[in-house]
N, C-alpha and C positions, 0 to 999 in steps of 0.2 A: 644413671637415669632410672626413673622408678617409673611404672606406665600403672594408668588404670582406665578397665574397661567399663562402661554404665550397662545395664543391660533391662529392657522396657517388655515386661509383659507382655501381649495381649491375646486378649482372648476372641476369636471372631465367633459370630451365633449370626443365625437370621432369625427374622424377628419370630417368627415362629417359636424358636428355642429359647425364645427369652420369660422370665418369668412374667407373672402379669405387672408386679409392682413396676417391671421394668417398662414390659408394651404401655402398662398408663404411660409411664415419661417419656418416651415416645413420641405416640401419640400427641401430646401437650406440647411437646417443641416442635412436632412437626406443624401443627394448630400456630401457636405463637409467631412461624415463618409469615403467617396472614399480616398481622401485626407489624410487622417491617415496615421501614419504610426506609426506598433503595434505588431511588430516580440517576442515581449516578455511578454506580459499579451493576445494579440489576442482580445483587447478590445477597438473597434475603436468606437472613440467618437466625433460627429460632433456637430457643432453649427451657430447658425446664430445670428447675431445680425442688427435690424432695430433704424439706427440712427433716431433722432427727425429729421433731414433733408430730411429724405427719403431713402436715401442711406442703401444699406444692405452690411454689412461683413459677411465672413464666416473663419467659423478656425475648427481644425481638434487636435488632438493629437497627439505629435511627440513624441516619443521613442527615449533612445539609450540605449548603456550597460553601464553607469553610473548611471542608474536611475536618471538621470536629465532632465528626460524630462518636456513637458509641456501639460496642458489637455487642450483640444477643447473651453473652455470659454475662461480660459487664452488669448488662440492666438489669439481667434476672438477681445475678448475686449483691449489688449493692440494693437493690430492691428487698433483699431476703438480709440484710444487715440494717435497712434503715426499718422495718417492721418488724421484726424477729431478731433484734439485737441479742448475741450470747446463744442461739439455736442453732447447735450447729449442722452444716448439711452434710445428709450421709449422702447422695449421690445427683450424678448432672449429665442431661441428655443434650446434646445438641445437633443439629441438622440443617441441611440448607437449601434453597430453593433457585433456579436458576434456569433462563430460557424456555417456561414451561412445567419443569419439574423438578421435582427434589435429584440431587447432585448422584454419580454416580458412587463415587470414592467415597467413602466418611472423612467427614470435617472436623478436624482439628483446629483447637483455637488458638489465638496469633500470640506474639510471646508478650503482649502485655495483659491479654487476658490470664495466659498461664500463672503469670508473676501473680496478677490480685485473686486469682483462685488460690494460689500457694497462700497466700494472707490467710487467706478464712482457714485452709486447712491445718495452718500452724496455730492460729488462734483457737481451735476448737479440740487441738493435739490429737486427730483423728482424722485418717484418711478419706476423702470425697472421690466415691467412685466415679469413671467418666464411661457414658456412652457414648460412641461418636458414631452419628447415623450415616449411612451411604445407602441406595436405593434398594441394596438386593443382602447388603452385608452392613453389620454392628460391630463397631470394635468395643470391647469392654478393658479399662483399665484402672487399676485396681487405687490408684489414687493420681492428683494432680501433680504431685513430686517426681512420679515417672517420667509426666510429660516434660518435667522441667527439672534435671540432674544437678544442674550447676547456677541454682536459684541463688539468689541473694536475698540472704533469708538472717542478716544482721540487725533487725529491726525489734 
């Protein structure tokens, strides 16, 4: 039997400690949580993405009563692939809002957001940093591949 361990970064900061490039993105996903729209879980989840151009998106969570909807990375990154085709993103904040305020824990995205963020990062062969906001604490990790070890990535 042969074993193998995965082993995930991260790095915690408050936002204080963070650089400014970062509090912008921040900021902007925590902004984007406005944007939501969450009449059925009441789990608004924002996000920002900072192209390698400079350029920032943001995207939000849509809802509807199909449960078709879409989450906050989702729309920021296909939004930053349908405008900025080939740009690839150096880094991605995201955060969430819930009964009042932004969440305690930082938010991690769900694993089908992981899988289409591993897309762009394999297409652009360059790691996308991830901030994951929580009220008092930032997790930083140092690309999307951490958050997803055992991707499928045959494509």
């Amino acid at each position: 039997m042969n074993e193998k361990n995965f082993v995930t970064k991260i790095q915690i900061y408050s936002y204080t400690e963070l650089s400014e490039e970062d509090k912008n993105l921040v900021n902007l996903a925590k902004e984007a949580t406005k944007a939501s729209y969450a009449p059925y879980s009441h789990f608004h989840v924002g996000a920002a993405i900072l192209l390698e151009n400079g350029v920032t998106i943001k995207g939000a969570n849509q809802e509807n009563a199909a449960f078709a909807g879409i989450c906050g990375e989702r729309s920021a990154c296909y939004n930053a692939g349908a405008n900025y085709p080939g740009v690839p993103i150096k880094k991605l904040a995201i955060t969430s809002f819930s009964h009042g305020d932004f969440v305690e824990s930082p938010t991690a995205p769900c694993g089908v957001c992981r899988q289409a963020l591993l897309e762009f990062e394999t297409q652009a062969n360059q790691p996308i940093e991830v901030l994951l906001v929580g009220r008092e604490k930032i997790y930083k990790v140092e690309s999307i591949k951490a958050l997803l070890p055992l991707a499928f990535t045959e494509f």
